[in-house]
N, C-alpha and C positions, 0 to 999 in steps of 0.2 A: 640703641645698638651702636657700635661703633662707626666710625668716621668709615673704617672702611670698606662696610658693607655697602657702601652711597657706588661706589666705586663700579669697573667692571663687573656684569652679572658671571662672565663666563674665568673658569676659575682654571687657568690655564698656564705655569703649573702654581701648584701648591703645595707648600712646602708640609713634612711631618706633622701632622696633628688639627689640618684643616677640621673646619666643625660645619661642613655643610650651610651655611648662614645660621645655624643656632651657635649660640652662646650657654655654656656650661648653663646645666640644670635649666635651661628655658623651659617650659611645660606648658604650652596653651592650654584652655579651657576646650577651647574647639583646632582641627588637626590645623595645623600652619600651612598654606599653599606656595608651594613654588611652582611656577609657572613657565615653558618656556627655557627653560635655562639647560644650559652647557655644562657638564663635570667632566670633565679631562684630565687626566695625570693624578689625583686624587691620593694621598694617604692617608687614612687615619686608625690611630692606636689608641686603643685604652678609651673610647669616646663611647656615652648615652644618649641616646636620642628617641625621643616620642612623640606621639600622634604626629606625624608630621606627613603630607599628600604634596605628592609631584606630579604633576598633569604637562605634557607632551616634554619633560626630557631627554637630554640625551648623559647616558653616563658610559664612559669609554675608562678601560685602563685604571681601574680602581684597584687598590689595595686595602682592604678593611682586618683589622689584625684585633683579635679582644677587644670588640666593640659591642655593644648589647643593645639594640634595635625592637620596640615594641611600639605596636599601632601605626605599622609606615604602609601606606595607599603609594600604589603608581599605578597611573593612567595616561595609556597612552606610549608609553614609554620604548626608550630605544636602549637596550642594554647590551653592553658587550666589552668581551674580556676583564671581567673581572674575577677578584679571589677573595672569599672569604677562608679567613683563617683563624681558629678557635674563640668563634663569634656565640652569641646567643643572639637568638632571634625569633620573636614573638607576633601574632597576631598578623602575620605578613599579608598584601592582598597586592596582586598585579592583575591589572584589568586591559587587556587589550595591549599587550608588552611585544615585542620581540626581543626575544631574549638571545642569546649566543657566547661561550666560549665562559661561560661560568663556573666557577668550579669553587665549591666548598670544602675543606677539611678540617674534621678535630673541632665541629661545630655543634649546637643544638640548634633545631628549629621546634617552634611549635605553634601549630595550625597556623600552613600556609597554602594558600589557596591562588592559582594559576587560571583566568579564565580569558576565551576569546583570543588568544595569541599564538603565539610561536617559541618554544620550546628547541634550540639545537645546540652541538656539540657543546654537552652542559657534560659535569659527574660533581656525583655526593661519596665523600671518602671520608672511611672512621668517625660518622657523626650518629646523630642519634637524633632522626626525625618525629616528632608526635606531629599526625593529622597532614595530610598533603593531598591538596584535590586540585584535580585537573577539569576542565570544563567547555568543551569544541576549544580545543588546543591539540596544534600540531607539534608532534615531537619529533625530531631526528636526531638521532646518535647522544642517548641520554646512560652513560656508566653511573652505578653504583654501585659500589665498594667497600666492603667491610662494613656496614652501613645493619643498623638497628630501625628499621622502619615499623611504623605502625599507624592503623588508620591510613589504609590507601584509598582514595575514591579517584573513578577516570568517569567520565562521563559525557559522550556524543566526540569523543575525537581519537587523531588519529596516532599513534605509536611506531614507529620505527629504527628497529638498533636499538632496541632496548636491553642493558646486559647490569643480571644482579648475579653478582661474583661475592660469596663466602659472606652474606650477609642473613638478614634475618627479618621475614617481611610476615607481618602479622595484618587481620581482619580487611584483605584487600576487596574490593568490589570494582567489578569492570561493568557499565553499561552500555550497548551501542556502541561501540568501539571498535576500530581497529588493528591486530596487532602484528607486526610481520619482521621477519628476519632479526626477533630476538634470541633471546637466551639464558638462562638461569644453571648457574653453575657453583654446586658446593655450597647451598645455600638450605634455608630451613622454611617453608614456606606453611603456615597458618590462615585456615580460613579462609581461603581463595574463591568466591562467588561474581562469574562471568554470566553474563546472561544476551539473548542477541547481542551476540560478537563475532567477529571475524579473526579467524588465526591462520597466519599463513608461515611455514618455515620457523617452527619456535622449539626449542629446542629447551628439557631438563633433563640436565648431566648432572648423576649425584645428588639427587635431592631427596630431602629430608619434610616431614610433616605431617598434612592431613587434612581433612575436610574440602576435599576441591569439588567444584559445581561448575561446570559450563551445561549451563541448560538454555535450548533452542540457540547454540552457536554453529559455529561453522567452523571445520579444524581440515586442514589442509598441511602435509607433509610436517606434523607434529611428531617428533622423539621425545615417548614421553614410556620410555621401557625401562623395566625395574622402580617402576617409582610406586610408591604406598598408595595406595588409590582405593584403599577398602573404605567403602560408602559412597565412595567419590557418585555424583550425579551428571548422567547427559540426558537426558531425557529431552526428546523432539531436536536432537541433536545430528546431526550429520559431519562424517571423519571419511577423508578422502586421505588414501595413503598414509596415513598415520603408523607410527611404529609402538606398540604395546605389550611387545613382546616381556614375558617373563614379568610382568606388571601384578600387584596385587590387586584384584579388583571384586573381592568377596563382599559380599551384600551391595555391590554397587544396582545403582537404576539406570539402565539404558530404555527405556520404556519408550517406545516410537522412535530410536533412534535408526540412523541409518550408516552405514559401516561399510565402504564400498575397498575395495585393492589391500585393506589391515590389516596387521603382523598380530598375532595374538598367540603366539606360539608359547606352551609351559606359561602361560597365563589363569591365575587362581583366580576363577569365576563363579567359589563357589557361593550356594545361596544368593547370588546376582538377581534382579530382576530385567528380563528383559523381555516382557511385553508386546508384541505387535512391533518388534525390531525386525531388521532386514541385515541381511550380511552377507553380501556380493562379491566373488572372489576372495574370500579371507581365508588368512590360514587359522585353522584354530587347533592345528596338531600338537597331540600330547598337552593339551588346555583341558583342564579341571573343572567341569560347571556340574558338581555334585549337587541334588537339591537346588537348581537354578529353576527359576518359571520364566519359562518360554512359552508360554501359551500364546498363541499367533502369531509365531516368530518366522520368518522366512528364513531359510540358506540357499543359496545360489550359487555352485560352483566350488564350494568353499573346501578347503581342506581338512579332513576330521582323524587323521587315523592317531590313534593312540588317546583319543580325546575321554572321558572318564563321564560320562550323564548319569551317573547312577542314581535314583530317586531324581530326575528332572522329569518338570513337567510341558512337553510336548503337544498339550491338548491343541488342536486345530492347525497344528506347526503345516506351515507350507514346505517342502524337500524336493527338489525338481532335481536330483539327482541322486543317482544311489550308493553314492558313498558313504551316506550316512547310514546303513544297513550295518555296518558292524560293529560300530561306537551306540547302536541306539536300542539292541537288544541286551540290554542290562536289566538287573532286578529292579523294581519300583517304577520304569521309565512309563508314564504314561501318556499314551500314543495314542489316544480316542481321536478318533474324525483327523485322522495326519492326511495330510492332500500330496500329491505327486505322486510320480511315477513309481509302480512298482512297492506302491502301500497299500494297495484295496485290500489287502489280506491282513491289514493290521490287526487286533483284535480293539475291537469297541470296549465298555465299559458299559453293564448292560443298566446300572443304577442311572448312567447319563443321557441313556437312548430314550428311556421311559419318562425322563424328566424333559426332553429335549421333545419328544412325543406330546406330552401333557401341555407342555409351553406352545407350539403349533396352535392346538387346538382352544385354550385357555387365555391369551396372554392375559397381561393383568394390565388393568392402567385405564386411560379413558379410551371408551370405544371405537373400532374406525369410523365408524357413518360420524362420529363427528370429527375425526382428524384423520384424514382419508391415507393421509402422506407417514403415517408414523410405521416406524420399519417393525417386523419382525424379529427375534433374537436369530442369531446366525445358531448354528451347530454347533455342537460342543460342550452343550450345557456349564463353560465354566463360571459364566457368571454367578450360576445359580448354586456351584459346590465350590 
């Protein structure tokens, strides 16, 4: 190595075209360790660098312009204010980083991986990420911008001010997560699967796409009206204030979901599933759930007029109020065993009475003297048609 690498470790300033302590084309066998060390004031152009692991760093104030970075490790590390500019970058892995005030443009990444740290005031503009996972990392105030993402993974941490503006975000997956006072705007979003999560104040303006899942999450003061939602899954899900209005939501699965103060208004529900769902306060006027299954669906207060059930199936639906008397007397609606006020006059389904009869007396399975505790089928015979 040169004379004057013997020299100061801390590189404070350095002039255009610094090479990090590598020298043109070095390539170790095994990743080269810096340790310790200072980068400050930092520029470099046009520069290659590989396997290379930085363990308790600090880099401040970098400028990286058309540099190509593959197999780079940092642990430990203190990152901030730097720019990546029409870089490629490969294989990336920060392990316990705090990161801050980063901003990439006109870049590629591919598969980089964030874990154990801190994530703030970062953005990704006009680049095109393959694979980005995150891993109990805290995020605040993270923009992406015009941005071609794909391969998103979050997992056990937590999101805040997250804002994707007019980009393109494909096969994302959120685990245990939490997400709040985001936003997605003008964007195309693909393959969305959340599952136990937390969404608080998230917001989609103008979005484009499909396949969205939040199954057993929690969604709190979500604007998520007019968006493609056909198939979309919440199943064991609970929406607190959420706004859904004018939403597509045909063949979706809300199956044991629970739906409490929600806008559902001119909302396409048809062939929906919604199963042992609950809907407390909700408006669902002039909402369309032609052929939806409700079978042990609760409504509570909710608003219905103008609402369209025709062929829905109501079998065992709980109604504790009778507003739903004029949206539920349509052709095909079947109302076997409906509970609440002001239904004993329903008419039964007398194929389900005799089946529902026969099961009483019948059930099938092992006997009680030896499983003293095993329940009987409730009413409604739907299981059994």
């Amino acid at each position: 190595m040169p004379e004057a690498k013997g020299k100061s470790r801390a590189l404070n300033p350095i002039v255009a075209g610094a090479s990090l302590d590598m020298c043109n084309n070095d390539i170790p066998e095994a990743p080269a360790v810096r340790d310790k060390r200072d980068y400050r004031g930092v520029r470099l152009i046009g520069q290659e660098k590989s396997e290379l692991r930085f363990v308790d760093c600090h880099f401040r104030e970098l400028a990286l312009e058309r540099c190509h970075f593959r197999k780079i490790h940092l642990e430990r590390c203190v990152i901030d204010s730097v720019q990546l500019i029409a870089c490629n970058i490969s294989e990336l892995t920060l392990d316990g980083c705090e990161i801050s005030g980063v901003v990439v443009k006109n870049s590629e990444i591919n598969q980089c991986m964030i874990q154990a740290g801190a994530l703030a005031k970062s953005g990704l503009h006009n680049s095109f990420v393959e694979g980005l996972t995150l891993n109990q990392v805290q995020v605040q105030e993270l923009q992406l911008e015009t941005l071609k993402l794909s391969h998103w993974v979050a997992v056990n941490s937590s999101v805040h001010a997250l804002t994707l503006e007019k980009s393109t975000l494909s096969d994302a997956s959120w685990y245990n997560c939490s997400l709040a006072d985001s936003q997605y705007v003008e964007s195309e979003i693909y393959r969305q699967a959340m599952s136990n999560c937390r969404l608080s104040d998230c917001h989609y303006v103008q979005v484009k796409g499909s396949h969205f899942v939040w199954n057993d999450c929690q969604l709190t003061g979500m604007t998520l009206a007019g968006l493609p939602l056909n198939g979309a899954s919440l199943i064991g899900s609970t929406l607190n204030g959420c706004n859904l209005a004018r939403s597509n939501l045909s063949n979706a699965v809300l199956t044991r979901a629970t739906l409490n103060d929600c806008v559902l208004s001119q909302t396409d529900m048809t062939f929906c599933q919604a199963e042992s769902a609950t809907f407390n306060r909700c408006d669902l006027r002039q909402a369309g759930l032609q052929n939806a299954r409700l079978n042990g669906v609760s409504f509570t207060s909710t608003a219905m007029t103008g609402g369209n059930f025709s062929g829905a199936d109501l079998r065992s639906a709980r109604l504790t109020d009778g507003s739903f008397h004029d949206v539920a007397c349509r052709d095909g609606v079947r109302l076997h065993q409906v509970q609440g006020e002001g239904w004993s006059s329903a008419a039964p389904e007398p194929l389900l009475l005799h089946i529902d009869s026969w099961y009483q007396l019948n059930q099938p399975g092992v006997p009680e003297a030896v499983l003293p505790s095993l329940p009987r089928p409730a009413g409604g015979g739907s299981r059994y048609v």
